[in-house]
C-alpha positions as a Markdown table, in Angstrom:
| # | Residue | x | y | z |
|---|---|---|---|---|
| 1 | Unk | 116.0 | -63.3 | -39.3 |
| 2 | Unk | 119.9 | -63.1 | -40.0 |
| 3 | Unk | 122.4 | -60.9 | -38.8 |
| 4 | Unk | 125.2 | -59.2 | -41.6 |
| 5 | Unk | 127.8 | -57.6 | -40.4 |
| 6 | Unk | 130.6 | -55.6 | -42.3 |
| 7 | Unk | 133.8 | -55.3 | -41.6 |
| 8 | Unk | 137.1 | -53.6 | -42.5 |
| 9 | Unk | 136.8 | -51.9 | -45.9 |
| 10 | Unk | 133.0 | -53.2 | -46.1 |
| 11 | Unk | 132.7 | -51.4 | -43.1 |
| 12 | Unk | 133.8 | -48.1 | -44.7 |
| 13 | Unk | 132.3 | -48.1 | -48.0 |
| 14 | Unk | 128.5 | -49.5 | -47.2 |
| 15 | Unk | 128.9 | -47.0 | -43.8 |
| 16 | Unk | 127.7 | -49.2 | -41.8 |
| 17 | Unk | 128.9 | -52.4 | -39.4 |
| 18 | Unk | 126.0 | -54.6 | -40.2 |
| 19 | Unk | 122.0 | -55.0 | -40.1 |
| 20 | Unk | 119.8 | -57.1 | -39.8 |
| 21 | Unk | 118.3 | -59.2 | -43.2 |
| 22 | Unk | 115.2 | -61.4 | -43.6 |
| 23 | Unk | 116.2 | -64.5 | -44.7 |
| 24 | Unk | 113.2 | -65.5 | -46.4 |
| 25 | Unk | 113.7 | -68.0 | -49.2 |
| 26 | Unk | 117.5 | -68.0 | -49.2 |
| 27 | Unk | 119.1 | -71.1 | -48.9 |
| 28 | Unk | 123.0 | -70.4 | -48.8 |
| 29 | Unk | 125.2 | -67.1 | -48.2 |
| 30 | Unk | 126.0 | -66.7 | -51.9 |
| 31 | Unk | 122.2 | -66.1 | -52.6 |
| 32 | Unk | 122.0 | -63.8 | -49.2 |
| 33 | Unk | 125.3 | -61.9 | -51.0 |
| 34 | Unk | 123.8 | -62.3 | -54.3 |
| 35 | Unk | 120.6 | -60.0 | -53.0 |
| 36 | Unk | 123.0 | -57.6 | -51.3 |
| 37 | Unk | 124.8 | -57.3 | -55.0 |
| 38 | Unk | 121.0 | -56.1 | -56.4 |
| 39 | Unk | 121.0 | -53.1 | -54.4 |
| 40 | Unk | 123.2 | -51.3 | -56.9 |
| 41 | Unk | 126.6 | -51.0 | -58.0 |
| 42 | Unk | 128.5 | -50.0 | -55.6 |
| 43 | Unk | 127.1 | -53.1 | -53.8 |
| 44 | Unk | 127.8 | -55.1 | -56.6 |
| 45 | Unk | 131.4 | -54.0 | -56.8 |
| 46 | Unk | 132.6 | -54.5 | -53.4 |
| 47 | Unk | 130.8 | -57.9 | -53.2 |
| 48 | Unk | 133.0 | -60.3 | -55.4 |
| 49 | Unk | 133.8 | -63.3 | -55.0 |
| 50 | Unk | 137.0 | -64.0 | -53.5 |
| 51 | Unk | 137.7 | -60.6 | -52.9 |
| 52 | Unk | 136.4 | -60.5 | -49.1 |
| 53 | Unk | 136.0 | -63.6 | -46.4 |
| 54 | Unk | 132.5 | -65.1 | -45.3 |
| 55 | Unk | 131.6 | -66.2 | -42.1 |
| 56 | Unk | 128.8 | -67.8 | -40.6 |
| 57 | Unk | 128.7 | -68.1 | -36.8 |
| 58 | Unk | 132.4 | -67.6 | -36.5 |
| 59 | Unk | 133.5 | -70.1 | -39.0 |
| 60 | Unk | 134.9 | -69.7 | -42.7 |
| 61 | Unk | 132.5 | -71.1 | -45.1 |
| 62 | Unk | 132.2 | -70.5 | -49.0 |
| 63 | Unk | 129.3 | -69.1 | -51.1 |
| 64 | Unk | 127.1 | -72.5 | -50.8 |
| 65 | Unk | 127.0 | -72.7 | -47.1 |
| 66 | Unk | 123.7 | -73.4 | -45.8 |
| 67 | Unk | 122.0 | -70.9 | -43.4 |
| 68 | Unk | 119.3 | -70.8 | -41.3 |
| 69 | Unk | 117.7 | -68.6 | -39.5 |
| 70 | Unk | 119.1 | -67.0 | -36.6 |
| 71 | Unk | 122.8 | -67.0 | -38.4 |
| 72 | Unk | 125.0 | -64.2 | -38.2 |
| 73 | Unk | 126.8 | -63.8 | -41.3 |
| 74 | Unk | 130.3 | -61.9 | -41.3 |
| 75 | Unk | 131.8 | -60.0 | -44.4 |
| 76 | Unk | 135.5 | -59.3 | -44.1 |
């Protein structure tokens, strides 16, 4: 299990400062943001690439970070 949390203007528009996310068969945070984008479009709108900061465990990574379970992954 991974932890997402939203911040700033994530925060606002998803109303809500993060929850919790099986990681299943997800191997980086792009495909973790990539099945956040499928719930819709408002999702898919506010999650663009370059648009927002990623972090993993309290350190800036990119889309192909690895993750494991246990990570907490930070949108900003």
């Amino acid at each position: 299990m991974t932890r997402i949390l939203y911040f700033a203007r994530l925060s606002e528009v998803f109303k809500k400062s993060g929850e919790p996310m099986m990681k299943g068969s997800a191997k980086t945070v792009g495909e973790i943001i990539q099945r956040l984008k499928a719930r819709g479009d408002l999702w898919d709108k506010m999650l663009v690439e370059g648009q927002f900061q990623i972090m993993v465990n309290k350190q800036i990574v990119n889309w192909d970070h690895p993750i494991k379970d246990g990570d907490e992954i930070a949108l900003v």
